[in-house]
N, CA, C, O and CB atoms as a CASP TS submission, in Angstrom:
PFRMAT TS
TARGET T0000
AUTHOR 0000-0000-0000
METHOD Language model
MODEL 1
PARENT N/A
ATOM      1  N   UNK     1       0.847  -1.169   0.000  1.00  0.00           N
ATOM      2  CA  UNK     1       0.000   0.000   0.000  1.00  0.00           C
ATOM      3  C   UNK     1       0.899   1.241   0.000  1.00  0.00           C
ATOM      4  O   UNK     1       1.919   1.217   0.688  1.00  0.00           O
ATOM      5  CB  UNK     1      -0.967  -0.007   1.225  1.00  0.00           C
ATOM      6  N   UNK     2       0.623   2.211  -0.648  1.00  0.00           N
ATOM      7  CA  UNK     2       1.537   3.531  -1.350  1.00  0.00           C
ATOM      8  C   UNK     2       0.685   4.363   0.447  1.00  0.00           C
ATOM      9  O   UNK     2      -0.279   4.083   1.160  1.00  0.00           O
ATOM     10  CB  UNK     2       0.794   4.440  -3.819  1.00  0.00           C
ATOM     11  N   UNK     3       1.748   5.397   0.444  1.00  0.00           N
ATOM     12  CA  UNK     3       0.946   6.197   1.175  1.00  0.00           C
ATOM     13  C   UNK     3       0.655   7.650   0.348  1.00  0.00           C
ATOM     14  O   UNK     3       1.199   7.765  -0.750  1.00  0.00           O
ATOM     15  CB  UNK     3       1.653   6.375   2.581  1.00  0.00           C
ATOM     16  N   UNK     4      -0.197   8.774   0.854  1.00  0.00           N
ATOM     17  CA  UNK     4      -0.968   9.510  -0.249  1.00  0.00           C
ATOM     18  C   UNK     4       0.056  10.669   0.321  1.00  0.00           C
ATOM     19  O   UNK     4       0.371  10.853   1.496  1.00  0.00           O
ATOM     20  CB  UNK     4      -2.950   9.704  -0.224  1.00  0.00           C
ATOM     21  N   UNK     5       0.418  11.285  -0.662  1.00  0.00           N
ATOM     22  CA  UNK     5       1.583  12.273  -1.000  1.00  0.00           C
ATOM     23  C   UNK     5       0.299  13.804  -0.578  1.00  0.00           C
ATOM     24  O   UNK     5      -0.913  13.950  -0.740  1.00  0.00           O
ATOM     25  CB  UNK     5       2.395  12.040  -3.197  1.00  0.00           C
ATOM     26  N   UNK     6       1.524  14.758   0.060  1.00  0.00           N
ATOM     27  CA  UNK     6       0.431  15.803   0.192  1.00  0.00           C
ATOM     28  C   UNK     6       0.805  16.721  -0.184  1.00  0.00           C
ATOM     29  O   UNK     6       1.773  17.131   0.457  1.00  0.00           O
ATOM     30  CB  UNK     6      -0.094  16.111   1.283  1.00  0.00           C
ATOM     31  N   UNK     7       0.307  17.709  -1.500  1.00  0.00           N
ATOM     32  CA  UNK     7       0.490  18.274  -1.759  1.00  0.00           C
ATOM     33  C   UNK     7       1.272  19.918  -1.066  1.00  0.00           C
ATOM     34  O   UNK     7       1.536  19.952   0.135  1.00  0.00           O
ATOM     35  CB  UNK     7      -0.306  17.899  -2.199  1.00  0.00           C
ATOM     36  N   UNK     8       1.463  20.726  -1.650  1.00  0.00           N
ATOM     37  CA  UNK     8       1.465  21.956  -1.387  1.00  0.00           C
ATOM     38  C   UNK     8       0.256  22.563  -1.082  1.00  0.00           C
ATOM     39  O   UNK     8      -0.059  22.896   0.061  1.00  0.00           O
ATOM     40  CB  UNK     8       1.994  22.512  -2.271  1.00  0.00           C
ATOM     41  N   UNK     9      -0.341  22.695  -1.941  1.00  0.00           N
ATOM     42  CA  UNK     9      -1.741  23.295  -1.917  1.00  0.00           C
ATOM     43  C   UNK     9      -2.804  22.402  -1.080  1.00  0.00           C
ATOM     44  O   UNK     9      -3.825  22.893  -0.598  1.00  0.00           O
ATOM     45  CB  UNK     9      -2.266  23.452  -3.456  1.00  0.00           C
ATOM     46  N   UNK    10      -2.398  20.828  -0.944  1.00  0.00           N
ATOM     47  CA  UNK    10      -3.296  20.615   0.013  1.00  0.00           C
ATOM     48  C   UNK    10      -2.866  20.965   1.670  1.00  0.00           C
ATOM     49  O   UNK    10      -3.601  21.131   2.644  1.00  0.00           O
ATOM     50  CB  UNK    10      -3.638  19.199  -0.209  1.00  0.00           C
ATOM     51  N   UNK    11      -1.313  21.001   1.547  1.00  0.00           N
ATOM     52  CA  UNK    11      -1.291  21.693   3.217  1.00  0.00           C
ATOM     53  C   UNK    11      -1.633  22.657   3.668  1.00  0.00           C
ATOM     54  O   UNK    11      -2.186  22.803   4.758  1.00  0.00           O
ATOM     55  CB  UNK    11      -0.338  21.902   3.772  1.00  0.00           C
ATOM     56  N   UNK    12      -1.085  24.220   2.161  1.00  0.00           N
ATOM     57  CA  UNK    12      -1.942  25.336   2.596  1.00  0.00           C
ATOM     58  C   UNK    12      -3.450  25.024   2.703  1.00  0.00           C
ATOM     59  O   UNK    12      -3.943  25.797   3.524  1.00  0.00           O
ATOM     60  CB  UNK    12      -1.761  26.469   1.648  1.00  0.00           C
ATOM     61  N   UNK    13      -3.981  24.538   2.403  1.00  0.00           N
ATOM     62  CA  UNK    13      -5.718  24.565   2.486  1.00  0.00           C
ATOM     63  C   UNK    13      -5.520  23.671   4.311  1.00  0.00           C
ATOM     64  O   UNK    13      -6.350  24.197   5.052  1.00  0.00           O
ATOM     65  CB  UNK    13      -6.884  23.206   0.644  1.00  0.00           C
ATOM     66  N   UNK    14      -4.780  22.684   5.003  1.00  0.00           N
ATOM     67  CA  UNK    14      -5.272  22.712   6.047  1.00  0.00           C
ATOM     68  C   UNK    14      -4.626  23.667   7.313  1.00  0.00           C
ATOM     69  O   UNK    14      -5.145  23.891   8.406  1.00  0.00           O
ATOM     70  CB  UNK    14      -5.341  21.455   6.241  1.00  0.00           C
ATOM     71  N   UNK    15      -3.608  24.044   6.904  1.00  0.00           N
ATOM     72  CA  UNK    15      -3.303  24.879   7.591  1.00  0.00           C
ATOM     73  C   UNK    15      -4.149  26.325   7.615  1.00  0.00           C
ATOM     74  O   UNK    15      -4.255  27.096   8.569  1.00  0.00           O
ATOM     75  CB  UNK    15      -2.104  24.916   7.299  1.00  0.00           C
ATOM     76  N   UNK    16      -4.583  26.424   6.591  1.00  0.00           N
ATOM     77  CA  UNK    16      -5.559  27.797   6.511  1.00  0.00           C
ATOM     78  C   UNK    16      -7.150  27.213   7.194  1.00  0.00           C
ATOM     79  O   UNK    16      -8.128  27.916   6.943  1.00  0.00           O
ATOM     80  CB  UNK    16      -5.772  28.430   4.491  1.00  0.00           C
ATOM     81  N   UNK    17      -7.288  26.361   7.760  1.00  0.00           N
ATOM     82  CA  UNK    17      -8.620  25.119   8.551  1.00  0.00           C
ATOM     83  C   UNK    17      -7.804  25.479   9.706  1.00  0.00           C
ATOM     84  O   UNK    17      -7.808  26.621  10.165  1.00  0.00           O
ATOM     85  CB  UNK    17      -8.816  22.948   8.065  1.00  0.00           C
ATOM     86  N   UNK    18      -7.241  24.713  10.090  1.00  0.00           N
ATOM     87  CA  UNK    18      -6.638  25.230  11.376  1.00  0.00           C
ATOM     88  C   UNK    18      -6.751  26.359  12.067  1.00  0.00           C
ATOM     89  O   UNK    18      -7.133  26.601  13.212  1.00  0.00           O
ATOM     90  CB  UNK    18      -5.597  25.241  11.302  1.00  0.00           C
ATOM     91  N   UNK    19      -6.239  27.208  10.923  1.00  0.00           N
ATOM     92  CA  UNK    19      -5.997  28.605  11.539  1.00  0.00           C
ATOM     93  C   UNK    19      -7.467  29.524  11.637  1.00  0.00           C
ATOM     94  O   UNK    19      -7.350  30.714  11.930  1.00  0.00           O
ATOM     95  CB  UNK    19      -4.812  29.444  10.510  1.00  0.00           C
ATOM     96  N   UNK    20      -8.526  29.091  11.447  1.00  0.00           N
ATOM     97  CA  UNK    20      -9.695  29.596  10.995  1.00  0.00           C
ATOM     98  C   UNK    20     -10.044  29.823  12.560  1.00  0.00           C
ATOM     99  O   UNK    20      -9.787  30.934  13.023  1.00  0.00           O
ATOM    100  CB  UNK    20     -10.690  28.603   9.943  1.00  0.00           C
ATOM    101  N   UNK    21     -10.628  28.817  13.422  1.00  0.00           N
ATOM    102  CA  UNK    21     -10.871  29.363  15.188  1.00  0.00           C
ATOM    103  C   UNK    21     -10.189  30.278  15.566  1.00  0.00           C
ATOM    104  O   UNK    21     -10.779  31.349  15.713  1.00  0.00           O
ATOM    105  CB  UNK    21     -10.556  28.422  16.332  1.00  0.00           C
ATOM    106  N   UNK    22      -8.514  30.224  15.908  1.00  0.00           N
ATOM    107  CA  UNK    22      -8.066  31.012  16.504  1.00  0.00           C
ATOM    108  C   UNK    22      -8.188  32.273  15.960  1.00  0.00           C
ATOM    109  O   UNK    22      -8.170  33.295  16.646  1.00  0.00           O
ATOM    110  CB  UNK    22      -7.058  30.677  16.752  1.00  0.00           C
ATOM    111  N   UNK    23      -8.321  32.250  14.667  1.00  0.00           N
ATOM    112  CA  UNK    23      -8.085  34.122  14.009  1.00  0.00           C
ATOM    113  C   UNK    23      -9.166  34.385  14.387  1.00  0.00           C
ATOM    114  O   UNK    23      -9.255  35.301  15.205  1.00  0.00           O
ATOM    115  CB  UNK    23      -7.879  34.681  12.215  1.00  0.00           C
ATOM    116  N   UNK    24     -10.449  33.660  13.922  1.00  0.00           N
ATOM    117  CA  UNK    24     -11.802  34.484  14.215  1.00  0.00           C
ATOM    118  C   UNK    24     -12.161  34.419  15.863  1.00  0.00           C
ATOM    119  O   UNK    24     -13.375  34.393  16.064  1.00  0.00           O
ATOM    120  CB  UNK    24     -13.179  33.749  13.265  1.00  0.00           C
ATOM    121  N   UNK    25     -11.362  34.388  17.029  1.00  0.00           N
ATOM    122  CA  UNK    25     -11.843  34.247  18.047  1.00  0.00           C
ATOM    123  C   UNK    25     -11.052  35.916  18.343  1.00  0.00           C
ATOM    124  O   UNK    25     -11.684  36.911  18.698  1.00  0.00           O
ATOM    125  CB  UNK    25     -11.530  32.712  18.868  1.00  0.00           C
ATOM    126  N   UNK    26      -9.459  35.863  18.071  1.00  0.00           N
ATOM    127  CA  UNK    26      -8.638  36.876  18.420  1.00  0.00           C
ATOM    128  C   UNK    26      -9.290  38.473  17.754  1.00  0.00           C
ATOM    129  O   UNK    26      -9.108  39.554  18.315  1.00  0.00           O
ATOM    130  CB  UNK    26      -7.102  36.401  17.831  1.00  0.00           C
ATOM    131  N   UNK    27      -9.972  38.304  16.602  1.00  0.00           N
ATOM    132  CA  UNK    27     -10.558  39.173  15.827  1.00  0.00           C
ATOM    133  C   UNK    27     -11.619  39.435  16.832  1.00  0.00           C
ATOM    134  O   UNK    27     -11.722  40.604  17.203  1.00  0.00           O
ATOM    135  CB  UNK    27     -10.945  38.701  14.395  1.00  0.00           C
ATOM    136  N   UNK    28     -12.298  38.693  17.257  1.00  0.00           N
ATOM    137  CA  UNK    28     -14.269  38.968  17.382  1.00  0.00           C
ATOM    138  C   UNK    28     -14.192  39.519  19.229  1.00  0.00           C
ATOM    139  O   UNK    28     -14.926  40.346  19.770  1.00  0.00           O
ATOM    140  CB  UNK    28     -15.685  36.698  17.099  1.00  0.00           C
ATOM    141  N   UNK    29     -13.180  38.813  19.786  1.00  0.00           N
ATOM    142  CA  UNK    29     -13.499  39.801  21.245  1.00  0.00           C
ATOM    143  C   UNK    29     -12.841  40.867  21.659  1.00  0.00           C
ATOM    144  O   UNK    29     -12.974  41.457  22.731  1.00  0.00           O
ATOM    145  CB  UNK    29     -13.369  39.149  22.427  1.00  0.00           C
ATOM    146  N   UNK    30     -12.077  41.115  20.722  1.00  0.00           N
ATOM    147  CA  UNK    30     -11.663  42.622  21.151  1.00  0.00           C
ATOM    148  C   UNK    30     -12.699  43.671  20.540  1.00  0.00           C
ATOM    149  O   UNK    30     -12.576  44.889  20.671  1.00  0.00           O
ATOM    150  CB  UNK    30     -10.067  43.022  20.563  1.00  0.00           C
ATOM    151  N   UNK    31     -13.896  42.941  19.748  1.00  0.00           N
ATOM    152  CA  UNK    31     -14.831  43.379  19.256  1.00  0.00           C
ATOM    153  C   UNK    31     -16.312  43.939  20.130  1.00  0.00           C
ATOM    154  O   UNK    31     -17.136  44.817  19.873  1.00  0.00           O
ATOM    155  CB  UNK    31     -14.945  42.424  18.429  1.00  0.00           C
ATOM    156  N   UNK    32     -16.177  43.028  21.177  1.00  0.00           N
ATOM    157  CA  UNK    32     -17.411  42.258  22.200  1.00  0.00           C
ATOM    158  C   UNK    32     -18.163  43.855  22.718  1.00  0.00           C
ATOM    159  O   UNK    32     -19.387  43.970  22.782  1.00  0.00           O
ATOM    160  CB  UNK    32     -16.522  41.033  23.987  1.00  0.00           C
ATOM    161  N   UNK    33     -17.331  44.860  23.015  1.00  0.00           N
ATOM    162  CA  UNK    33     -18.081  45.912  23.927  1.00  0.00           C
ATOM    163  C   UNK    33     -18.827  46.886  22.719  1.00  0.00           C
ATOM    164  O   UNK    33     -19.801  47.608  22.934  1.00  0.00           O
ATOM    165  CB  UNK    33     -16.844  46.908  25.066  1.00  0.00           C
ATOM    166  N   UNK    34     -18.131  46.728  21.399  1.00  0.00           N
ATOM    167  CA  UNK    34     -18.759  47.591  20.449  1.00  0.00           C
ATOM    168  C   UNK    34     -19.554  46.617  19.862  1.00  0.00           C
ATOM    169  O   UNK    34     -20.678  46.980  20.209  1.00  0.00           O
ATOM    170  CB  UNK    34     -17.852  48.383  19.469  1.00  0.00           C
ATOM    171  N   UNK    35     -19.678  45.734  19.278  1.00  0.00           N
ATOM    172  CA  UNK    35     -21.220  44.742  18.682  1.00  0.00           C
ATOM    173  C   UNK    35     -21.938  45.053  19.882  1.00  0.00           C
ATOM    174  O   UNK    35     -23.036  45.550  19.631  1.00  0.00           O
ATOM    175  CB  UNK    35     -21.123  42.683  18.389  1.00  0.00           C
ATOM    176  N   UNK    36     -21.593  44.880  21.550  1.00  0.00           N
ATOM    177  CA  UNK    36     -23.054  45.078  21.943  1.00  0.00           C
ATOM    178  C   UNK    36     -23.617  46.407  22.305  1.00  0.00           C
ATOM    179  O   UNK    36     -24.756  46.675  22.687  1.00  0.00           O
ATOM    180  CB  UNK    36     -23.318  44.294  23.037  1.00  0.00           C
ATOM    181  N   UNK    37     -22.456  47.291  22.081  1.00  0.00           N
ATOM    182  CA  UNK    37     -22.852  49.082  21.848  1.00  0.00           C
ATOM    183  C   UNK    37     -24.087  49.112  20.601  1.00  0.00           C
ATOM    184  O   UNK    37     -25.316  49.170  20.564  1.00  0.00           O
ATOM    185  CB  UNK    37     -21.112  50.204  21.108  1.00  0.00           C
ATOM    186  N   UNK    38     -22.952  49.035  19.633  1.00  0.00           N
ATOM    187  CA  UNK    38     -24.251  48.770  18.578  1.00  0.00           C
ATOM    188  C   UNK    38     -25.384  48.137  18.167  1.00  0.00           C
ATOM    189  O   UNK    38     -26.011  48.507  17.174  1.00  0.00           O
ATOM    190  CB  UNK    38     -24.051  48.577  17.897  1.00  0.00           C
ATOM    191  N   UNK    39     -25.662  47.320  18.770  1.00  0.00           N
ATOM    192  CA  UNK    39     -26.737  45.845  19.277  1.00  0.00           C
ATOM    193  C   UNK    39     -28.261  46.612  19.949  1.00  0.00           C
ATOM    194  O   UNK    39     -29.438  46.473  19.616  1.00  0.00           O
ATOM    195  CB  UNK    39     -25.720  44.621  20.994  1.00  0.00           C
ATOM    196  N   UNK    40     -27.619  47.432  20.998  1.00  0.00           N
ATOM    197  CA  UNK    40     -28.064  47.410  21.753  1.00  0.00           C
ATOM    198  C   UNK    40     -28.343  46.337  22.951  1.00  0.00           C
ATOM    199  O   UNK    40     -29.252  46.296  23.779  1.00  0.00           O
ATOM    200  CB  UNK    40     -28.622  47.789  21.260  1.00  0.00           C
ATOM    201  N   UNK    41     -27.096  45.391  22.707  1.00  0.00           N
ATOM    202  CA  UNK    41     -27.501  44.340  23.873  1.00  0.00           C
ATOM    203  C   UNK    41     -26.293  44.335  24.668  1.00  0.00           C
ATOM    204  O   UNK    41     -25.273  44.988  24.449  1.00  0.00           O
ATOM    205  CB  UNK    41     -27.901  42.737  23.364  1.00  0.00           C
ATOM    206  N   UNK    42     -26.606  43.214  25.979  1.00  0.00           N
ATOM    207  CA  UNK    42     -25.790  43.359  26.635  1.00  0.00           C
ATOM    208  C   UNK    42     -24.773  42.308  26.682  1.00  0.00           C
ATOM    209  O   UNK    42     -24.861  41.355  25.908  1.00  0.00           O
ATOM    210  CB  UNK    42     -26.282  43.643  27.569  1.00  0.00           C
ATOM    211  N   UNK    43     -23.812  42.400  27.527  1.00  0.00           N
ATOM    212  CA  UNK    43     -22.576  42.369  27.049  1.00  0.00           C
ATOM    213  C   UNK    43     -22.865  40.183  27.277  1.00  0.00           C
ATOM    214  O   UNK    43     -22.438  39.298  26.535  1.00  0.00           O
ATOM    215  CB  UNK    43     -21.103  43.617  28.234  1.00  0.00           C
ATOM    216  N   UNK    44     -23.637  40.058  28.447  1.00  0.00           N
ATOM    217  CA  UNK    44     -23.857  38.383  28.656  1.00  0.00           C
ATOM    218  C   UNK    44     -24.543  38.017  27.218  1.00  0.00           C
ATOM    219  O   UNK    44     -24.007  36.991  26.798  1.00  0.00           O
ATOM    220  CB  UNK    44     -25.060  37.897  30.176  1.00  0.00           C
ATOM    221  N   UNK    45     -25.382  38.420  26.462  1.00  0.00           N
ATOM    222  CA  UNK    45     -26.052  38.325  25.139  1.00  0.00           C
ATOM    223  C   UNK    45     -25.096  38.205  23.972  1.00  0.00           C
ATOM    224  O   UNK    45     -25.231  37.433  23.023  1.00  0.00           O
ATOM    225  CB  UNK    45     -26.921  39.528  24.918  1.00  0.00           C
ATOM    226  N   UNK    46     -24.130  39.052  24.161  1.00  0.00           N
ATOM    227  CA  UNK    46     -23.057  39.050  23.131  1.00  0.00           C
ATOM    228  C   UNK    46     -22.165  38.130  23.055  1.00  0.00           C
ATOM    229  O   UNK    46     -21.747  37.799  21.946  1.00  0.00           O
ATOM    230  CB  UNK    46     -22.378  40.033  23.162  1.00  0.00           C
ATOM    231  N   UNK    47     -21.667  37.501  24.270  1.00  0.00           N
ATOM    232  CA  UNK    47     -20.736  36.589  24.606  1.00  0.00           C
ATOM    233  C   UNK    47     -21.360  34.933  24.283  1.00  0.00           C
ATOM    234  O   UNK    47     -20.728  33.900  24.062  1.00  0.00           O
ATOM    235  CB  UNK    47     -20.366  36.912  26.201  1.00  0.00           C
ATOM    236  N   UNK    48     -22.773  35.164  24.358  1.00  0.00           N
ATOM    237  CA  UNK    48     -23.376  33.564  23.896  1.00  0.00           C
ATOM    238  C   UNK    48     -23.075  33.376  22.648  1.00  0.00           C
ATOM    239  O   UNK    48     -22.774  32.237  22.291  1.00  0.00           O
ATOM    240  CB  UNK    48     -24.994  33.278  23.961  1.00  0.00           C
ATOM    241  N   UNK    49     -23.089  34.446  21.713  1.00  0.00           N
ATOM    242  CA  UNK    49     -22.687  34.043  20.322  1.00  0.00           C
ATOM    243  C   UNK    49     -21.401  33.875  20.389  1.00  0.00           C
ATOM    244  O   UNK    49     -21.048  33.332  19.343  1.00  0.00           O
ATOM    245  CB  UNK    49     -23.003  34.964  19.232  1.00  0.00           C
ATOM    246  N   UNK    50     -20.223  34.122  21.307  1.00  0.00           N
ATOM    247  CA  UNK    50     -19.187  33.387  21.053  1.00  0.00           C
ATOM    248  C   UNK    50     -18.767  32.024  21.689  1.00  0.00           C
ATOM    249  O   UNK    50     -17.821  31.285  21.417  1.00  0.00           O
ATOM    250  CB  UNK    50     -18.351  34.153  21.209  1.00  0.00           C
ATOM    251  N   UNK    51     -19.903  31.901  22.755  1.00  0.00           N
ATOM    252  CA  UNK    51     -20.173  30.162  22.761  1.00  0.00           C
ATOM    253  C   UNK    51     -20.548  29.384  21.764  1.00  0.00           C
ATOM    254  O   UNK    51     -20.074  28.292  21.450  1.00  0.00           O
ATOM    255  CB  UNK    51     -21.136  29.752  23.562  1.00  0.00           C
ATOM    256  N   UNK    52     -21.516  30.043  21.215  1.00  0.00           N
ATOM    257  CA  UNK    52     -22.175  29.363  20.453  1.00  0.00           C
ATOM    258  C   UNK    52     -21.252  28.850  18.769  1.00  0.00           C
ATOM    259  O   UNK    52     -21.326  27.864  18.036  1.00  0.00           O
ATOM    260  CB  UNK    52     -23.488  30.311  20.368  1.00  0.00           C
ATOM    261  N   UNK    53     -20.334  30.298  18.750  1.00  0.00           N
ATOM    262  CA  UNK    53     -19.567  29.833  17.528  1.00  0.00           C
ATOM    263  C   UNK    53     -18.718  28.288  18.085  1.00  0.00           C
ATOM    264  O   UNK    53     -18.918  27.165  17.624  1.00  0.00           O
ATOM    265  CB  UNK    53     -18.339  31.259  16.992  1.00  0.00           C
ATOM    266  N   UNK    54     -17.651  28.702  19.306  1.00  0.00           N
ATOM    267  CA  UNK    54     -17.227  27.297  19.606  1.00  0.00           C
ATOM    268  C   UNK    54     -17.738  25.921  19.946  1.00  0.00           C
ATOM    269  O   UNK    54     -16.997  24.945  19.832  1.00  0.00           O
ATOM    270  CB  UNK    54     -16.673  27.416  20.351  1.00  0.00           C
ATOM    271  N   UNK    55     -19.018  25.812  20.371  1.00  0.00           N
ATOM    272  CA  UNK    55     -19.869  24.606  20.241  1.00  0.00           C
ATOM    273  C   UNK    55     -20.154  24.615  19.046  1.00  0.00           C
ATOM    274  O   UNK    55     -19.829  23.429  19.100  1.00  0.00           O
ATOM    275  CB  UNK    55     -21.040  24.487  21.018  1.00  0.00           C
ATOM    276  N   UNK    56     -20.521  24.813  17.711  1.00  0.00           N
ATOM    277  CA  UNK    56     -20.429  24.672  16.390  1.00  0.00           C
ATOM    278  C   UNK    56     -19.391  24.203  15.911  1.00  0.00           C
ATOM    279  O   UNK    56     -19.231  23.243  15.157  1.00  0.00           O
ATOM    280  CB  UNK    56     -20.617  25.618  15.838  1.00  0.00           C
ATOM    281  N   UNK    57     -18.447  25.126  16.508  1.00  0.00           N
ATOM    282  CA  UNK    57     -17.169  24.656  15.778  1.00  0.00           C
ATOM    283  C   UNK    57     -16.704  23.359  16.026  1.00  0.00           C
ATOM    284  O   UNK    57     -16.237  22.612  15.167  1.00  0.00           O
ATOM    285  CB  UNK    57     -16.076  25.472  16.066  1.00  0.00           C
ATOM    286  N   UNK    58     -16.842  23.099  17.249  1.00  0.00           N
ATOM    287  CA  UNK    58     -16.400  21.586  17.759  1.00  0.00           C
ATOM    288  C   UNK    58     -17.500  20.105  17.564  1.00  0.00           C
ATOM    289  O   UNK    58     -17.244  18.911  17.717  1.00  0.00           O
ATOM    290  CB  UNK    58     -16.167  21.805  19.505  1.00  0.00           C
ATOM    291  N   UNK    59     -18.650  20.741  17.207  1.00  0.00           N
ATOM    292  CA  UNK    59     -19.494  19.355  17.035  1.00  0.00           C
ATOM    293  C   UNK    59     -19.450  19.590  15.555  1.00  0.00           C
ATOM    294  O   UNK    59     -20.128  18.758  14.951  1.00  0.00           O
ATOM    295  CB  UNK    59     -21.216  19.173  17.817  1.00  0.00           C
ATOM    296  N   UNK    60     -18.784  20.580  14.699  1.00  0.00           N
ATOM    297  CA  UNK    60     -18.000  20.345  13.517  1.00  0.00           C
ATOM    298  C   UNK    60     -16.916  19.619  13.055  1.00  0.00           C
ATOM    299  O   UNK    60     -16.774  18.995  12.004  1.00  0.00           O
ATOM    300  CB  UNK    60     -17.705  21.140  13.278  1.00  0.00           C
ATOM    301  N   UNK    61     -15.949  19.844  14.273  1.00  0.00           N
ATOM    302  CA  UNK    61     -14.735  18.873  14.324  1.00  0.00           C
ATOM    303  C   UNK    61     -15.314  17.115  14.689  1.00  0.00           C
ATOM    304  O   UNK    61     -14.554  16.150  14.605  1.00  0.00           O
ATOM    305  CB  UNK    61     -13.577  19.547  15.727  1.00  0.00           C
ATOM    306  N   UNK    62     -16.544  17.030  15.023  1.00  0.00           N
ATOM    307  CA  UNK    62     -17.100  15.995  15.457  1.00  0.00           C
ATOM    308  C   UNK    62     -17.643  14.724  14.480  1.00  0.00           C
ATOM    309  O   UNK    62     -17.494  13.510  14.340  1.00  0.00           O
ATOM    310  CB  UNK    62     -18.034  16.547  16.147  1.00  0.00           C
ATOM    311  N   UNK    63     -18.270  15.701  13.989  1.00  0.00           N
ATOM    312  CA  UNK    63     -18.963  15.096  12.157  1.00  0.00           C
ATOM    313  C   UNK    63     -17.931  15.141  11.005  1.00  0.00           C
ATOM    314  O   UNK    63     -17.942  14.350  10.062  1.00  0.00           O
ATOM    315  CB  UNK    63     -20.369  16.295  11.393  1.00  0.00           C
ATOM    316  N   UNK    64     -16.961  16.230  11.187  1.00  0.00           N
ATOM    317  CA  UNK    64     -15.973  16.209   9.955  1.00  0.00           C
ATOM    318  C   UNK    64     -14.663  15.519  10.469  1.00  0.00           C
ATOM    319  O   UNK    64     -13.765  15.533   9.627  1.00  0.00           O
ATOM    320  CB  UNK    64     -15.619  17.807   9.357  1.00  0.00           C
ATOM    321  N   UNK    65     -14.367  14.954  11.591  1.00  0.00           N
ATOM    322  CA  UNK    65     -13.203  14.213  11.512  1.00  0.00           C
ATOM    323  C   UNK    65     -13.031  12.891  11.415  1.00  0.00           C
ATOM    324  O   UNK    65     -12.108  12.189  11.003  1.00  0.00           O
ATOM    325  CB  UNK    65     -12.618  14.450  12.342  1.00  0.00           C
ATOM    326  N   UNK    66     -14.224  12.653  11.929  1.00  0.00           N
ATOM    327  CA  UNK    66     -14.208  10.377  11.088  1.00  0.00           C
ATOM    328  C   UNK    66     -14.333  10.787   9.818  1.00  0.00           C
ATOM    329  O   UNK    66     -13.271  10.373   9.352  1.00  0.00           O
ATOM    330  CB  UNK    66     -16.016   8.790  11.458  1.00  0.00           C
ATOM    331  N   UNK    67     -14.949  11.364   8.853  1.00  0.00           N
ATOM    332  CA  UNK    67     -15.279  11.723   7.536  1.00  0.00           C
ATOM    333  C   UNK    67     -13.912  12.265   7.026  1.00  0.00           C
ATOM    334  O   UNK    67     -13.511  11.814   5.953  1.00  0.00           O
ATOM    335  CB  UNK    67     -16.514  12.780   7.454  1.00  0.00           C
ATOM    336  N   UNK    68     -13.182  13.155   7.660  1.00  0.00           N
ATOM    337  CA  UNK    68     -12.100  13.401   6.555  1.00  0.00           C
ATOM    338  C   UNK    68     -10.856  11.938   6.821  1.00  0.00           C
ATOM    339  O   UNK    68     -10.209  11.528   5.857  1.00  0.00           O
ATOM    340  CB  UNK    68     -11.254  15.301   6.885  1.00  0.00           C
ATOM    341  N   UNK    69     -10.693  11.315   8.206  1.00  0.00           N
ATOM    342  CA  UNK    69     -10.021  10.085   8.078  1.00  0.00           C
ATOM    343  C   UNK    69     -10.580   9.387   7.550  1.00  0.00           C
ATOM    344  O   UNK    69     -10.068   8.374   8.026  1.00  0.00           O
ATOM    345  CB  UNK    69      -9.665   9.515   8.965  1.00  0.00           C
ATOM    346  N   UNK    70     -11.496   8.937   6.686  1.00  0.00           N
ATOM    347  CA  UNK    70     -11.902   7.791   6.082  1.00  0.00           C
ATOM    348  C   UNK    70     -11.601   8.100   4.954  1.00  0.00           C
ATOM    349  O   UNK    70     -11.802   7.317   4.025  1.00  0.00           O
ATOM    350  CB  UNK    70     -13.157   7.347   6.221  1.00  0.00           C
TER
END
């Protein structure tokens, strides 16, 4: 059995997966007091959507990682 050669372009594409949580987490809460300025909501309201992105994200890693090892 050969093993599967990995491209260039397929590492940039997982390294740019990887890097996708941490950038959009470092980006979005130094954000947190102005979305809920502008919202009009408060600041516990604002912070569920950044639970909510990481429970997505991880019952993403959940469904897409037996699927991309197979």
């Amino acid at each position: 059995m050969t093993r599967p050669t990995l491209s260039p372009g397929l590492i940039a594409v997982l390294a740019a997966l990887s890097a996708f949580a941490p950038l959009s987490i470092d980006m979005y809460l130094p954000a947190l007091p102005t979305i809920a300025r502008e919202l009009g909501a408060s600041g516990g309201d604002i912070q569920l959507t950044l639970t909510v992105f990481v429970l997505a994200f991880g019952f993403g890693q959940i469904v897409y990682g037996p699927i991309g090892d197979r």
